[in-house]
Biotite code that builds the C-alpha atoms (Angstrom):
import biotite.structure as struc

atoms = struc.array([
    struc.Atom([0.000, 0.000, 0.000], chain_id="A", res_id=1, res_name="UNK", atom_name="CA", element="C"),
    struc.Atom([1.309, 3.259, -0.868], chain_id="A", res_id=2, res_name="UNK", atom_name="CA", element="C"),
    struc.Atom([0.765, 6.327, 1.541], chain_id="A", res_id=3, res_name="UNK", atom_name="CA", element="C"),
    struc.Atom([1.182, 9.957, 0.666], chain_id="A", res_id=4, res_name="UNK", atom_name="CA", element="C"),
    struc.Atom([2.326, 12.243, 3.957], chain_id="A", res_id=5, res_name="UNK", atom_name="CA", element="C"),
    struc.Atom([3.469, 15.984, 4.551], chain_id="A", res_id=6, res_name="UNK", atom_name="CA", element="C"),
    struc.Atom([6.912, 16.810, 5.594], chain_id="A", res_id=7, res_name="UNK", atom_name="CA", element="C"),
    struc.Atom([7.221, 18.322, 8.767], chain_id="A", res_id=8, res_name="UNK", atom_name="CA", element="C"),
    struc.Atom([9.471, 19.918, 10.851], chain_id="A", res_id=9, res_name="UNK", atom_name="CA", element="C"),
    struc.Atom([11.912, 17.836, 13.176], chain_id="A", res_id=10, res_name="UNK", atom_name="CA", element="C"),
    struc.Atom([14.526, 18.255, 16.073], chain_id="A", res_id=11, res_name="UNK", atom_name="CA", element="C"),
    struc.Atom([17.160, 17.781, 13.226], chain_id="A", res_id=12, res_name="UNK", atom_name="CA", element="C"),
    struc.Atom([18.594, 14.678, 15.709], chain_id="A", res_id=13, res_name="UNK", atom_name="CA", element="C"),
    struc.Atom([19.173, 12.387, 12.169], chain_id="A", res_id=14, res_name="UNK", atom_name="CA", element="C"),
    struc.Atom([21.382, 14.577, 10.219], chain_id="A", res_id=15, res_name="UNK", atom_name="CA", element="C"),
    struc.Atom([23.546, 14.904, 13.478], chain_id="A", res_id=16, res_name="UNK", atom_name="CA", element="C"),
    struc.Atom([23.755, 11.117, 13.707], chain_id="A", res_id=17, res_name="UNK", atom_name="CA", element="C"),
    struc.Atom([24.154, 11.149, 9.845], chain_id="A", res_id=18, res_name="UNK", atom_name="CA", element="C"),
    struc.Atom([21.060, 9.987, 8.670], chain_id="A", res_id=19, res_name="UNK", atom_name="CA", element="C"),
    struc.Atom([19.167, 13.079, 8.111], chain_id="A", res_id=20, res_name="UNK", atom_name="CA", element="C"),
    struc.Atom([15.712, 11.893, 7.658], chain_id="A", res_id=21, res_name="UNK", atom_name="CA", element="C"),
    struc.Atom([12.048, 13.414, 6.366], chain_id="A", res_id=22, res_name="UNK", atom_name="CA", element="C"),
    struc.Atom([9.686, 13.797, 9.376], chain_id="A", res_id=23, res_name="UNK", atom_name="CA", element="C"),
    struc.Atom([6.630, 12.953, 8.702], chain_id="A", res_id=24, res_name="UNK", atom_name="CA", element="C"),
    struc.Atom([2.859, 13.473, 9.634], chain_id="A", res_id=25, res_name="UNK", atom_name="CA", element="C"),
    struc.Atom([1.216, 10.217, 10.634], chain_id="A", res_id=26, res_name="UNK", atom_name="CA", element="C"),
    struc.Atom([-1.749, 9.383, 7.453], chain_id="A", res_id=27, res_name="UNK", atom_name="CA", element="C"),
    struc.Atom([-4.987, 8.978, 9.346], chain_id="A", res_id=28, res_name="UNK", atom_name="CA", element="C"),
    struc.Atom([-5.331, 5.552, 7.669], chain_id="A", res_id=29, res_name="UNK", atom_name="CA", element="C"),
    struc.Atom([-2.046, 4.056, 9.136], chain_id="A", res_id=30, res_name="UNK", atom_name="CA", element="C"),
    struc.Atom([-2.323, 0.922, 10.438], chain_id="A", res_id=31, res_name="UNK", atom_name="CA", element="C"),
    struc.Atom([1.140, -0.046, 10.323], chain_id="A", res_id=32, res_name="UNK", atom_name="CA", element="C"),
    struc.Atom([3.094, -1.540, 14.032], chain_id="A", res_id=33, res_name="UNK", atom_name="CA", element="C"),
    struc.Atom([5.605, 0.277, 15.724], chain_id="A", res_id=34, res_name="UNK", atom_name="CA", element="C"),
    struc.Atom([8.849, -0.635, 14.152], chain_id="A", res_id=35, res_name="UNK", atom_name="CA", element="C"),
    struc.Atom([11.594, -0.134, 11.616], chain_id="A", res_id=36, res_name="UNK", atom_name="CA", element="C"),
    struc.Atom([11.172, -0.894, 7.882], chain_id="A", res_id=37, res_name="UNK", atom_name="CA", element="C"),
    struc.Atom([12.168, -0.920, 4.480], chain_id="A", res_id=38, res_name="UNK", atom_name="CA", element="C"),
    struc.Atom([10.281, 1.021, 2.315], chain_id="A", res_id=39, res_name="UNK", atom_name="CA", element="C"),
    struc.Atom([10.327, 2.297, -1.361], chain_id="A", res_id=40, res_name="UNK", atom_name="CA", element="C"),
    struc.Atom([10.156, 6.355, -1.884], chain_id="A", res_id=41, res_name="UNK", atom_name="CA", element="C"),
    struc.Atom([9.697, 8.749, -4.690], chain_id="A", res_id=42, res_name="UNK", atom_name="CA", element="C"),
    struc.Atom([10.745, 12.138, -4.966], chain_id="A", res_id=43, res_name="UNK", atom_name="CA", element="C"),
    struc.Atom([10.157, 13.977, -7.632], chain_id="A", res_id=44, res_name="UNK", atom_name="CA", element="C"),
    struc.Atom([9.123, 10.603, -10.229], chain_id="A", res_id=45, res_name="UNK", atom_name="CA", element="C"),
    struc.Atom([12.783, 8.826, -9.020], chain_id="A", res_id=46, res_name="UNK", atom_name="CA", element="C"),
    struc.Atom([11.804, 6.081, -6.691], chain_id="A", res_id=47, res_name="UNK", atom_name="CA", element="C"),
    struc.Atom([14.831, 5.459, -3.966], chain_id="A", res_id=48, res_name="UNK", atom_name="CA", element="C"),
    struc.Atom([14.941, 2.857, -1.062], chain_id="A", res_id=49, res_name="UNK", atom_name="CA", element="C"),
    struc.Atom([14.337, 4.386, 2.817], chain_id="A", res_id=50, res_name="UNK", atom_name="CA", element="C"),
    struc.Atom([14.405, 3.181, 6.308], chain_id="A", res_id=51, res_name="UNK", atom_name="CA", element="C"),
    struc.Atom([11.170, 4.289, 7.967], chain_id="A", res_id=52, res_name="UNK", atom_name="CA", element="C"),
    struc.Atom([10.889, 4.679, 12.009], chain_id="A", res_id=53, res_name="UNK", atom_name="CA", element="C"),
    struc.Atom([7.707, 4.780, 13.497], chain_id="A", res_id=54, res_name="UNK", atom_name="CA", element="C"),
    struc.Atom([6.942, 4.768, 16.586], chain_id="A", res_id=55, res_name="UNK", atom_name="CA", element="C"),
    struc.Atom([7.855, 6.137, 20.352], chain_id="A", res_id=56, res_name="UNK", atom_name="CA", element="C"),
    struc.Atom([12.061, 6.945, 20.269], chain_id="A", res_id=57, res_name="UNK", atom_name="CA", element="C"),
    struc.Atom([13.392, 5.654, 23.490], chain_id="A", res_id=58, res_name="UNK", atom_name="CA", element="C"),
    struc.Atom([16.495, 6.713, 23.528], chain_id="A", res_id=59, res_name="UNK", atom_name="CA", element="C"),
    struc.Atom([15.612, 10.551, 23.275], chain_id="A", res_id=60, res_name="UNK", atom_name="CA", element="C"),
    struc.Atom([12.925, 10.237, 25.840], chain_id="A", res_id=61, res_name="UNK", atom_name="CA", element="C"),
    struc.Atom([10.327, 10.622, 23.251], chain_id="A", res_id=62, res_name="UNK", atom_name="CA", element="C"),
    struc.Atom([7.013, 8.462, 24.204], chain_id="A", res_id=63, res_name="UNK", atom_name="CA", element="C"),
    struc.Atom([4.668, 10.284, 21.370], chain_id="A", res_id=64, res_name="UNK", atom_name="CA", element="C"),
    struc.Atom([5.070, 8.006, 17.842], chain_id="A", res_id=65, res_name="UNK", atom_name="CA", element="C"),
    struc.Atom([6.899, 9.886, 15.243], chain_id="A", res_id=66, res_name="UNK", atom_name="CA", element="C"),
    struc.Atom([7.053, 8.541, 11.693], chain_id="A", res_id=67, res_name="UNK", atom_name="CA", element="C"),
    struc.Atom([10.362, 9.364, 9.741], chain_id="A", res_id=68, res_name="UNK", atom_name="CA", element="C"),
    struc.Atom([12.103, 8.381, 6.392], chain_id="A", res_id=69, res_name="UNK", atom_name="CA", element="C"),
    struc.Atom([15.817, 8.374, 6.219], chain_id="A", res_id=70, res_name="UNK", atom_name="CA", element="C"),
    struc.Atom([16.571, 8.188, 2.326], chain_id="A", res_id=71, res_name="UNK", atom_name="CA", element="C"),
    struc.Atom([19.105, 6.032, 1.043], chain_id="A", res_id=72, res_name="UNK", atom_name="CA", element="C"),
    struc.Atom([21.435, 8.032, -1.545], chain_id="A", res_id=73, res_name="UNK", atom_name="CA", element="C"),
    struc.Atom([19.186, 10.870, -1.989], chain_id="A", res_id=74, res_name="UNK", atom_name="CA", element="C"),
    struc.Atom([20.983, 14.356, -2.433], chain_id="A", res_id=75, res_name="UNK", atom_name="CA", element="C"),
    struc.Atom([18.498, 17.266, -1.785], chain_id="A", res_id=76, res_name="UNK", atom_name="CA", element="C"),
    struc.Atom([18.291, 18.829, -4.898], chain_id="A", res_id=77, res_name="UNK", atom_name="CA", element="C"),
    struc.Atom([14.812, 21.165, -4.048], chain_id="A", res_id=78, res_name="UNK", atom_name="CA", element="C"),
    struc.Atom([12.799, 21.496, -1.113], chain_id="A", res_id=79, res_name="UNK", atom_name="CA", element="C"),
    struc.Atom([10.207, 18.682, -0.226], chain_id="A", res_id=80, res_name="UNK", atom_name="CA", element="C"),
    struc.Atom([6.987, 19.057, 0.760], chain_id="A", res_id=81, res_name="UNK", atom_name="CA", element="C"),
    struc.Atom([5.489, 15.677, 0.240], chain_id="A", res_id=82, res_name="UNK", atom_name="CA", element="C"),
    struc.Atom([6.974, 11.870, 0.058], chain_id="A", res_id=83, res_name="UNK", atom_name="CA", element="C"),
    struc.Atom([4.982, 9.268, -1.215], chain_id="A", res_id=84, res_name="UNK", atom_name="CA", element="C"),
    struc.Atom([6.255, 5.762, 0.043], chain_id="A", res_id=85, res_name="UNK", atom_name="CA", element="C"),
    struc.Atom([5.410, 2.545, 0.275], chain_id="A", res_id=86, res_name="UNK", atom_name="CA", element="C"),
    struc.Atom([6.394, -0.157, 3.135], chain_id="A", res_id=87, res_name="UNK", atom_name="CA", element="C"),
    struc.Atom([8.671, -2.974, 1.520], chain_id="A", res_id=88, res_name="UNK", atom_name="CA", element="C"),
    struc.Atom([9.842, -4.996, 4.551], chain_id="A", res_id=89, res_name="UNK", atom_name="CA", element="C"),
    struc.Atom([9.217, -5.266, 8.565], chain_id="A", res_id=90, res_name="UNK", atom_name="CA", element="C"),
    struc.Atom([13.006, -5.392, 9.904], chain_id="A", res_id=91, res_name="UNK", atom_name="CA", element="C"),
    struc.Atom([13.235, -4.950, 13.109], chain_id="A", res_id=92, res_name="UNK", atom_name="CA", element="C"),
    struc.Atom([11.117, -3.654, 16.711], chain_id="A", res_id=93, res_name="UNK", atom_name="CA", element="C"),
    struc.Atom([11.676, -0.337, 18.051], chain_id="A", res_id=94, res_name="UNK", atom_name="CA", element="C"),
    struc.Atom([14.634, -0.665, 20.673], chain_id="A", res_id=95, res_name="UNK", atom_name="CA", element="C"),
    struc.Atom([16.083, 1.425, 23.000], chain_id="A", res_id=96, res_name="UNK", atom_name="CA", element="C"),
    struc.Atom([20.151, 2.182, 22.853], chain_id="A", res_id=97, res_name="UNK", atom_name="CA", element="C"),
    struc.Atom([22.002, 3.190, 25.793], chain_id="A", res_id=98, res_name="UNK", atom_name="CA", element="C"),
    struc.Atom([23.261, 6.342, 23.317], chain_id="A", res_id=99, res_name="UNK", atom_name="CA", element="C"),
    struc.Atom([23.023, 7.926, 20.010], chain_id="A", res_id=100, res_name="UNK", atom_name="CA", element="C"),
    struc.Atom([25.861, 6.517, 19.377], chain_id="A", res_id=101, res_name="UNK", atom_name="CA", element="C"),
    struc.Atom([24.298, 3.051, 19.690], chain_id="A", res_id=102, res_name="UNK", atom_name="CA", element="C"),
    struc.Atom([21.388, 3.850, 17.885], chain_id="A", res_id=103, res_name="UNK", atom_name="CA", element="C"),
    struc.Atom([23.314, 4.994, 14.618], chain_id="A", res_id=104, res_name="UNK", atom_name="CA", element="C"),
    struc.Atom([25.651, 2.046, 14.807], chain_id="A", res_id=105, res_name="UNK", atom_name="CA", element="C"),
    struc.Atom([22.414, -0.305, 14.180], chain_id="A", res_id=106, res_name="UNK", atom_name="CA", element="C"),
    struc.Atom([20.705, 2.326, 11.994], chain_id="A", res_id=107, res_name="UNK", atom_name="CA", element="C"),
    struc.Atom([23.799, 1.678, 10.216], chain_id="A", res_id=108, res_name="UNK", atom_name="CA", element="C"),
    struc.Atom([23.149, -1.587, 9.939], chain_id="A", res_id=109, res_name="UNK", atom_name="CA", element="C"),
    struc.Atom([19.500, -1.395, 8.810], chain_id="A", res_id=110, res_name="UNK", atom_name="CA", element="C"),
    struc.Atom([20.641, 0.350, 5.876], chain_id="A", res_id=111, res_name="UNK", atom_name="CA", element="C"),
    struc.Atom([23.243, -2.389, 5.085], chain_id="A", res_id=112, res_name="UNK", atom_name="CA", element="C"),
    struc.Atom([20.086, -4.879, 5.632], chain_id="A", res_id=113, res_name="UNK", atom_name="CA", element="C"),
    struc.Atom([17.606, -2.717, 3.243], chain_id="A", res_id=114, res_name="UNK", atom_name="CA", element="C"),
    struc.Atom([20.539, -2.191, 0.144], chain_id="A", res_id=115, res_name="UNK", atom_name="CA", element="C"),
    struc.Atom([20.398, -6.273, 0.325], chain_id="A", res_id=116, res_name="UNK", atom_name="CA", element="C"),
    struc.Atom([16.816, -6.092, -0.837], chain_id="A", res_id=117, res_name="UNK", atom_name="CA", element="C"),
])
């Protein structure tokens, strides 16, 4: 299923870990567990591979759900206001890292996991 969502603001926390991702509002029809995935995404009619986060973020005492997309080799050419995407793969829970540090080191290693596929 493919979902259409508005970019939104964010606490710019990805780009410092070095995966700058598009926040997201949550679609009033999503459905979708808490989790990471892989997930298909076009910008501007090219169609990329992402790793989508939604859900509570642990590690930055954050409780409320966010939904974000970080996009795998996508250089910002123009300003985005909208990302279409479409959920590819469940990979893992949402866990909770004892740092950032942590948490990029397996982000790291979701993106290894979603080039595979």
């Amino acid at each position: 299923m493919n979902y259409t969502s508005t970019v939104i603001g964010g606490a710019g926390r990805g780009k410092k870990l070095g995966f700058p991702t598009f926040n997201l509002e949550i679609p009033t029809q999503f459905t979708v567990a808490e989790g990471i995935y892989g997930v298909a995404v076009d910008i501007a009619g090219v169609r990329y591979k992402g790793a989508m986060h939604f859900g509570p973020i642990p590690v930055f005492n954050n409780p409320k759900p966010s939904l974000e997309i970080f996009v795998l080799d996508y250089e910002p050419t123009n300003p985005v206001t909208t990302l279409t995407f479409e959920i590819i793969k469940f990979l893992r829970p949402i866990q909770n890292f004892s740092s950032p540090q942590e948490l990029a080191a397996q982000i790291a290693k979701d993106v290894t996991n979603i080039r595979s596929f």
